[in-house]
C-alpha positions in Angstrom: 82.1 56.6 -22.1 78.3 56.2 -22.0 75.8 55.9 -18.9 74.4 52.6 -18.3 71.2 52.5 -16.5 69.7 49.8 -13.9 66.5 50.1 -12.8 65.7 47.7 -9.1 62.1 46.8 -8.4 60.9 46.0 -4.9 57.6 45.0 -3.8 58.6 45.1 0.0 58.5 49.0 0.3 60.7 49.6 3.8 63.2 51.6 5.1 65.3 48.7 5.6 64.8 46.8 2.4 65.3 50.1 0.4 68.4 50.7 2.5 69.4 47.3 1.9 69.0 47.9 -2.1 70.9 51.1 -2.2 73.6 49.6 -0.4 74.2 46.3 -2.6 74.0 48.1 -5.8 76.1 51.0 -4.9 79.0 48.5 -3.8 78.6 47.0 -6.7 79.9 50.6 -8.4 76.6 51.8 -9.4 75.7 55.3 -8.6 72.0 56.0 -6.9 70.2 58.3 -9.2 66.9 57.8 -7.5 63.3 56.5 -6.7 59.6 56.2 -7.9 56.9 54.6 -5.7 53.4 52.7 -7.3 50.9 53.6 -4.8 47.5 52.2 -4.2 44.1 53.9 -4.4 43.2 52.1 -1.6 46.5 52.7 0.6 48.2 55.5 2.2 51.3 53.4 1.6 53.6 52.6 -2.0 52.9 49.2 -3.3 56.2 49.1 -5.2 59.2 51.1 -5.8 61.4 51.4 -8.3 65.4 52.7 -7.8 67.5 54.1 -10.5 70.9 53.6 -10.7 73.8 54.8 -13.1 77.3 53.6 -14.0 79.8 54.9 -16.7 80.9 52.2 -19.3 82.8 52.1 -22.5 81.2 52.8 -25.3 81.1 49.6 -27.8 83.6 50.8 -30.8 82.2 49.7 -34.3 84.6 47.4 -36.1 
């Protein structure tokens, strides 16, 4: 097995829209590692965000 990451970008930095993220991915049998927010200079407020997400694969056998 090997980890396979996903990283999800939003530009619409909410409670509801990161909810909403977390929520699609994770029923899609990723696992929610995480998040990283861009702020602005000029804000008090992120810009973007950025989620990480994990999932167990097979690892690709040579041959």
């Amino acid at each position: 097995m090997e980890t396979e990451y996903k990283y999800v970008e939003t530009s619409f930095v909410t409670d509801d829209e990161l909810s909403r993220l977390v929520n699609e991915w994770t029923a899609l049998g990723w696992r929610y590692e995480g998040v990283q927010f861009a702020m602005r200079e000029s804000s008090k407020r992120p810009s973007m965000a950025f989620l990480l997400f994990t999932r167990q694969r097979e690892a690709a056998s040579d041959g």
